[in-house]
Residue frames as qw, qx, qy, qz and C-alpha x, y, z in Angstrom:
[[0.055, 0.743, -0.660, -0.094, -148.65, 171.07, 127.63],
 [0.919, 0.152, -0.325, -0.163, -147.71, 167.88, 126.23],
 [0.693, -0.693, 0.178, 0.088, -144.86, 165.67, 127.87],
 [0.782, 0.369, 0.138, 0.483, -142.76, 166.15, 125.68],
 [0.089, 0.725, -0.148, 0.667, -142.36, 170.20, 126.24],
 [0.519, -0.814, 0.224, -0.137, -142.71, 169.79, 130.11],
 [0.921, -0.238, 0.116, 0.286, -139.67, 167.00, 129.89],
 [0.749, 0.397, 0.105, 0.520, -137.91, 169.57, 127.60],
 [0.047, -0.791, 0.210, -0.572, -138.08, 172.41, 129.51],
 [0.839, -0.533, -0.074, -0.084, -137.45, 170.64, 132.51],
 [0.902, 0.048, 0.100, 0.418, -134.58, 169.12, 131.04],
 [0.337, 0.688, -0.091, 0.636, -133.00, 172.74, 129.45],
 [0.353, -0.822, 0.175, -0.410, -133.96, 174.66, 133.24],
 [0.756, -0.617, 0.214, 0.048, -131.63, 171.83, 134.92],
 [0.724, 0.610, -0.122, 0.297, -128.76, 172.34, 132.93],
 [0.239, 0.641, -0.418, 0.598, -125.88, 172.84, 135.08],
 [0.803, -0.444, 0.289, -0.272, -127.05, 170.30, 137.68],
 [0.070, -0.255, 0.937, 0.228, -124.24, 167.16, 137.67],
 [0.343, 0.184, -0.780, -0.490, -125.18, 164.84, 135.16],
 [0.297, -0.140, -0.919, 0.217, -126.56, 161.99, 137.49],
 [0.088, 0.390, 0.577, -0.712, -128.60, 163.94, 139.71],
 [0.384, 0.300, -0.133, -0.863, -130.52, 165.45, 136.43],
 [0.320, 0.180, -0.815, -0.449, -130.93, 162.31, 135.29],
 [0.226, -0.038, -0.762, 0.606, -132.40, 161.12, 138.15],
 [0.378, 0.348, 0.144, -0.846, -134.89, 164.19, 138.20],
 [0.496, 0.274, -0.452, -0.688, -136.16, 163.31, 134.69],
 [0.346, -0.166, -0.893, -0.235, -136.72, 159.63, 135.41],
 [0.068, 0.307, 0.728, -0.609, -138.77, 160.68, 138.29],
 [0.295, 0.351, -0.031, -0.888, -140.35, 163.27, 136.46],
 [0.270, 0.164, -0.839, -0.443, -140.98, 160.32, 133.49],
 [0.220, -0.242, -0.944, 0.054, -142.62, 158.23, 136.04],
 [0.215, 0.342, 0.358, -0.842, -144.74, 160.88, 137.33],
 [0.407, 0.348, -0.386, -0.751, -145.98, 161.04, 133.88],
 [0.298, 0.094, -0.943, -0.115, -146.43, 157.34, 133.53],
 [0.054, 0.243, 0.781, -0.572, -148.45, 157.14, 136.91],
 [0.173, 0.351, 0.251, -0.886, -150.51, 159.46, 135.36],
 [0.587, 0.247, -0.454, -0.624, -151.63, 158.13, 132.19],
 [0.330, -0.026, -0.927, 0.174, -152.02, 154.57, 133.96],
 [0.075, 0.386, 0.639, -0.661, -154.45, 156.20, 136.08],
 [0.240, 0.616, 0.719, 0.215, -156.15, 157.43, 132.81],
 [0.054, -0.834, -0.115, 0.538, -155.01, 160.93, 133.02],
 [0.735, 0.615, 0.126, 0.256, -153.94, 162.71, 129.82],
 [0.718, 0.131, -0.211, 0.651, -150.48, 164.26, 129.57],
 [0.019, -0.722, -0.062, -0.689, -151.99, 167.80, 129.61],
 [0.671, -0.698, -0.137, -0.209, -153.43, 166.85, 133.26],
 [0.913, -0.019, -0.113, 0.392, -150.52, 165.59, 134.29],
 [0.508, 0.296, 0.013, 0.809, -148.14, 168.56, 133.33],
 [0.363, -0.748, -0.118, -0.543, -150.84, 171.06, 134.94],
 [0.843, -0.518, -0.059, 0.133, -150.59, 168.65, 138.66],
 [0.811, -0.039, -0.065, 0.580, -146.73, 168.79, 137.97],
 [0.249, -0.809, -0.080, 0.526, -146.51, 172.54, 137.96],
 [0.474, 0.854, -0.165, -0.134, -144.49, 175.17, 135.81],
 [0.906, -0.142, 0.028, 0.397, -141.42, 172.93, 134.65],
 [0.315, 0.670, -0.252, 0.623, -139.03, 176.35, 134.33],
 [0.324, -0.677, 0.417, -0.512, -139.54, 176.99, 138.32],
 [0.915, -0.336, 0.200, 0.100, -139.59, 173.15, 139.49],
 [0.789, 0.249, -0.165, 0.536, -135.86, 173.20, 137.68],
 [0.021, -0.641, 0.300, -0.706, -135.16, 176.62, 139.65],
 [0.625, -0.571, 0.323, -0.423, -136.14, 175.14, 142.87],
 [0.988, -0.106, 0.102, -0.043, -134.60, 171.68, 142.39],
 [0.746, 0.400, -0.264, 0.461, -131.63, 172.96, 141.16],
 [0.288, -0.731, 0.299, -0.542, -131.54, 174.96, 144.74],
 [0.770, -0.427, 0.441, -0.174, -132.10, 172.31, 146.86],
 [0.850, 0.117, -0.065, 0.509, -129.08, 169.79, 144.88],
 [0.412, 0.608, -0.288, 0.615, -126.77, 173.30, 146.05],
 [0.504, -0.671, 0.208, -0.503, -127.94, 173.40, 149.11],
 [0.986, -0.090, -0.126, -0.065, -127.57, 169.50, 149.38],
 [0.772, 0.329, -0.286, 0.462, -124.00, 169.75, 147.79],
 [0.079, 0.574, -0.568, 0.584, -122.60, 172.87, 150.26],
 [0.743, -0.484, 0.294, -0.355, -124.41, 170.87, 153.51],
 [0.953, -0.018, -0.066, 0.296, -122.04, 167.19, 152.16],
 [0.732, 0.267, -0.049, 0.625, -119.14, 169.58, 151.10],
 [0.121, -0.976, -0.077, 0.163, -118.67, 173.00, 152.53],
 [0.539, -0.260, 0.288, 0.748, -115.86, 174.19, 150.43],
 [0.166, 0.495, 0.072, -0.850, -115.75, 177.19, 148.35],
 [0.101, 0.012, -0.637, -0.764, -116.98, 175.62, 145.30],
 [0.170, -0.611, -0.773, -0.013, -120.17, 174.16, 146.96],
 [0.127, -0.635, -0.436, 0.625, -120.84, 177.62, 148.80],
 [0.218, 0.266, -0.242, -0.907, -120.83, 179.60, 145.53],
 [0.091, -0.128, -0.874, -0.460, -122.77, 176.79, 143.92],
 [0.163, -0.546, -0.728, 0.381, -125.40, 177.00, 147.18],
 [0.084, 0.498, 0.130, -0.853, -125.46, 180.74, 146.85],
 [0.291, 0.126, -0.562, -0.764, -125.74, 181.25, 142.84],
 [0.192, -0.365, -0.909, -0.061, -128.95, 178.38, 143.35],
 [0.043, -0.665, -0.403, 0.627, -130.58, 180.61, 146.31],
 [0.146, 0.582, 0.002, -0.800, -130.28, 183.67, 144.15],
 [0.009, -0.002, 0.845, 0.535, -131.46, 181.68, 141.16],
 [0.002, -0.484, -0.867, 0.117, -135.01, 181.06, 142.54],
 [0.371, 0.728, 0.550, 0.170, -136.11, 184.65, 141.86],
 [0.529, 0.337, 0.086, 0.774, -134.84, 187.82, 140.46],
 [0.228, -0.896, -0.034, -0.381, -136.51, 190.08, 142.99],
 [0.779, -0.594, 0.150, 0.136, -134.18, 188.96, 145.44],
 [0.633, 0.164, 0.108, 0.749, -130.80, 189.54, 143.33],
 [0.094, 0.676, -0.060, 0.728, -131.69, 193.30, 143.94],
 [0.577, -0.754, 0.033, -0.313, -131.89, 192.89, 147.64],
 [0.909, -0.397, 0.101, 0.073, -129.86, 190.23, 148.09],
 [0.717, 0.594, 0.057, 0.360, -126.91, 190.82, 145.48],
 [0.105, -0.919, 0.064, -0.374, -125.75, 194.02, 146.91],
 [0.662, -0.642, 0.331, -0.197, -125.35, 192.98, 150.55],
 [0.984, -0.042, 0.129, 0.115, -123.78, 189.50, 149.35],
 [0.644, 0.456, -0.033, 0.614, -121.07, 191.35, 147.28],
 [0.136, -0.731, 0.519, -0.423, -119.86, 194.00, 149.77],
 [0.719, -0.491, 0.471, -0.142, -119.83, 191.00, 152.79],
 [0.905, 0.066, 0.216, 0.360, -117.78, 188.70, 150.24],
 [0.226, 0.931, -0.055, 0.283, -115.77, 191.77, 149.63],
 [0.708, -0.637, -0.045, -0.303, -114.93, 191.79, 152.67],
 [0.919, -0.305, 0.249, -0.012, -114.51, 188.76, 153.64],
 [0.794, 0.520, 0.051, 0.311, -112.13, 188.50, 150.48],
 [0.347, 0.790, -0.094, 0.497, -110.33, 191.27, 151.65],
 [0.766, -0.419, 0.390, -0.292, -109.81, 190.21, 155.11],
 [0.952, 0.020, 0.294, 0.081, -107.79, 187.06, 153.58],
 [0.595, 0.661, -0.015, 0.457, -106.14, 189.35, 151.35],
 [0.028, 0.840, -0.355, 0.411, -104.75, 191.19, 154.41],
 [0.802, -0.405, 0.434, 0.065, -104.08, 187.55, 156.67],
 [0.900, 0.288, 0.091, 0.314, -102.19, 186.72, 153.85],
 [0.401, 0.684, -0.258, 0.553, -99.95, 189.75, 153.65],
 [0.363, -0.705, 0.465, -0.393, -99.40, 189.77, 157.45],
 [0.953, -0.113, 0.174, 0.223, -98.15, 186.22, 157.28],
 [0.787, 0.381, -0.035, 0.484, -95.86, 186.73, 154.41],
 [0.025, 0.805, -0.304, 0.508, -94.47, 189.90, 156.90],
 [0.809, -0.506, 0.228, -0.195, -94.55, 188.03, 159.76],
 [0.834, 0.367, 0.008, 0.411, -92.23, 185.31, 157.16],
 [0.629, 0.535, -0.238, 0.511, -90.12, 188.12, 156.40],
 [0.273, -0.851, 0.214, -0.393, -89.82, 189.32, 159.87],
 [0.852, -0.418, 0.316, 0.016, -88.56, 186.09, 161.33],
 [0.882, 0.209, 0.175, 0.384, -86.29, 185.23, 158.64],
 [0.583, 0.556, -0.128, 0.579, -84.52, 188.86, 158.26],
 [0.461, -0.800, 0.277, -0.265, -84.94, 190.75, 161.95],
 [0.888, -0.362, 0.015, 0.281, -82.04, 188.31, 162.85],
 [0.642, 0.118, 0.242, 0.718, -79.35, 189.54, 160.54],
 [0.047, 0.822, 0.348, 0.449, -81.18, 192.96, 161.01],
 [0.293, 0.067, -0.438, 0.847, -79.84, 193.71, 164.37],
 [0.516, -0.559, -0.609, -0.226, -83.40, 194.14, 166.01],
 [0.134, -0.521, 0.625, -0.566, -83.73, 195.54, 169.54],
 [0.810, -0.386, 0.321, -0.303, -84.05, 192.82, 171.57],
 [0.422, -0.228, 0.852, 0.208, -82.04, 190.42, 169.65],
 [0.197, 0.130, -0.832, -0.503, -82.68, 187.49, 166.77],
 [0.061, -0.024, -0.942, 0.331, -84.88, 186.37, 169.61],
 [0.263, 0.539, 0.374, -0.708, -87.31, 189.05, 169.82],
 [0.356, 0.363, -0.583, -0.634, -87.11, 189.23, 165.56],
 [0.090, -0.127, -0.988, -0.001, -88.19, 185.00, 165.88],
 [0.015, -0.335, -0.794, 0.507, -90.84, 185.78, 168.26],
 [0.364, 0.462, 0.155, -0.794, -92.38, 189.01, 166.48],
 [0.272, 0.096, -0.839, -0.462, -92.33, 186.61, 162.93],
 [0.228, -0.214, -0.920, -0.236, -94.10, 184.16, 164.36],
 [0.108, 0.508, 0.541, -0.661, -96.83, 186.28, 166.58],
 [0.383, 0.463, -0.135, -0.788, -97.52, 187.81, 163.26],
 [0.374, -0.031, -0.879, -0.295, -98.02, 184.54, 161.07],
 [0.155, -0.069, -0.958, 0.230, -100.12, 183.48, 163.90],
 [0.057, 0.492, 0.320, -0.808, -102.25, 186.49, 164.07],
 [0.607, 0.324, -0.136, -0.713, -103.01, 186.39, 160.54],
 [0.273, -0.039, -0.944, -0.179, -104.19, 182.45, 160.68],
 [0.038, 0.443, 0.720, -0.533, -106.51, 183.77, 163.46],
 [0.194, 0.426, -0.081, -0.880, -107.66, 186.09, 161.38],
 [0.303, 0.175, -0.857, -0.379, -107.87, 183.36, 158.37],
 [0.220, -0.222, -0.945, -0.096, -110.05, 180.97, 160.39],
 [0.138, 0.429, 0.647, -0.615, -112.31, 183.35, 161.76],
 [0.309, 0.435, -0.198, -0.822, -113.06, 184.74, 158.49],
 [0.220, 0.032, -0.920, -0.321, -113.49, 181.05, 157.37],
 [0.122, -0.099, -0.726, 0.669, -116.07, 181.03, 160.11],
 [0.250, 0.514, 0.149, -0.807, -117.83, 184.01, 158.96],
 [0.354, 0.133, -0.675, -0.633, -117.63, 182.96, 155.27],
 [0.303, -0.265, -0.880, -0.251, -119.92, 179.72, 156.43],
 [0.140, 0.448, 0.664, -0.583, -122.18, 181.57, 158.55],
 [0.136, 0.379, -0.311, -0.861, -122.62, 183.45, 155.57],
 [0.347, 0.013, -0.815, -0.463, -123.38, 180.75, 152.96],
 [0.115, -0.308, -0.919, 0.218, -125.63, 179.10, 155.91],
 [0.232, 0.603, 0.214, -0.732, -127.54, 182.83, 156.27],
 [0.307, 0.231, -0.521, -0.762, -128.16, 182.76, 152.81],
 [0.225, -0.170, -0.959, -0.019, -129.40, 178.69, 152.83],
 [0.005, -0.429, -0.829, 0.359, -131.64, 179.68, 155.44],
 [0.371, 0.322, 0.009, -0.871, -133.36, 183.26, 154.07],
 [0.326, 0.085, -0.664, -0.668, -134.04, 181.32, 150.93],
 [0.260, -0.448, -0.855, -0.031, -135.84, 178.44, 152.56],
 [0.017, 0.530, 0.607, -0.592, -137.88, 180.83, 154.57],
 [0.397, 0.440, 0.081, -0.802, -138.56, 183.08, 152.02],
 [0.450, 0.049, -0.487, -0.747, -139.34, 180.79, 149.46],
 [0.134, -0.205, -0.858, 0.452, -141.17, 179.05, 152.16],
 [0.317, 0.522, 0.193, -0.768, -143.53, 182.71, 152.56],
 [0.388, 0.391, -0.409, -0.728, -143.86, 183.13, 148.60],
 [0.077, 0.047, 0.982, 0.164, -144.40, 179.47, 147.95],
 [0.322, 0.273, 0.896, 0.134, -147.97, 179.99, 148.00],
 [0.304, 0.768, 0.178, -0.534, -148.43, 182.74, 146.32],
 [0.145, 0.382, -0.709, -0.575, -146.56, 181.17, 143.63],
 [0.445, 0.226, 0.833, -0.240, -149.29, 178.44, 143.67],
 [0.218, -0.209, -0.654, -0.693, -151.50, 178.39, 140.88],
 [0.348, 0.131, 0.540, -0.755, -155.06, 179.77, 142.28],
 [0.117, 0.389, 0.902, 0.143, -157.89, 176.96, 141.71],
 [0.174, -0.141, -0.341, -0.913, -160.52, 179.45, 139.93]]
């Protein structure tokens, strides 16, 4: 392979990495290539030592999601982290896929019911006064806000769960592609 095709497939397989950080890759990748013909290797050698450039963009574009949800943990890094992980190989979207989409189901749903027990909780405090309530306007105040408050507890434990989640994922991947790593290896003949 010449360096031209490994820099072009390199370049296509990180496509949806931010700009800067691909760029970044490729001058490394450039100088790799340099080093190599300075040392009197030919490009072919070179590209061989450097590996298959479709999986080094599948694993490099893992570890910049992994990077980004460990600076940013918000939900756009944690899908980014996840969709990376489940990028690295497609036996693992049939194991992993499944499970990931019921527990973000879930979790989704779970947020979808703290949210409606707030907005009851809302309308309990604001109309149980003018409702005539037993106990009073007092007891109508008191059940409002016990329910708002109940589903924020809810809310931040599911936030909780949502990043153990994204962190269980982070870690399988590194471990399994930790195991597989050298059986992806190219075997010296």
């Amino acid at each position: 392979m010449t360096r031209t095709e490994f820099m072009s497939r390199l370049k296509k397989g990180l496509v949806g990495m931010p700009t800067s950080a691909a760029a970044e890759v490729l001058n490394d990748y450039e100088a790799h290539f340099d080093d190599g013909l300075a040392e009197g290797r030919s490009e072919a050698e070179v590209a061989e030592a450097l590996g298959n450039p479709d999986r080094l963009a599948r694993e490099l574009k893992a570890e910049a999601g992994i990077r980004r949800w460990h600076q940013e943990q918000n939900p756009s890094s944690a899908t980014a982290a996840i969709l990376a992980v489940l990028g690295l190989g497609a036996i693992d979207i049939l194991f992993l896929l499944p499970l990931l989409m019921s527990l973000i189901g879930v979790i989704l749903g779970g947020y979808a019911a703290a949210l409606g027990l707030f907005g009851g909780g809302l309308g309990v405090m604001l109309a149980g006064p003018f409702a005539s309530p037993p106990g009073g306007a007092v007891a109508a105040l008191l059940a409002g806000l016990g329910l708002m408050a109940a589903s924020v507890t809810v809310a931040a434990i599911l936030t909780v769960l949502s990043i153990w989640l994204v962190n269980g994922v982070v870690w399988f991947a590194r471990l399994h592609y930790r195991l597989l790593k050298p059986a992806l290896e190219p075997q010296a003949s």
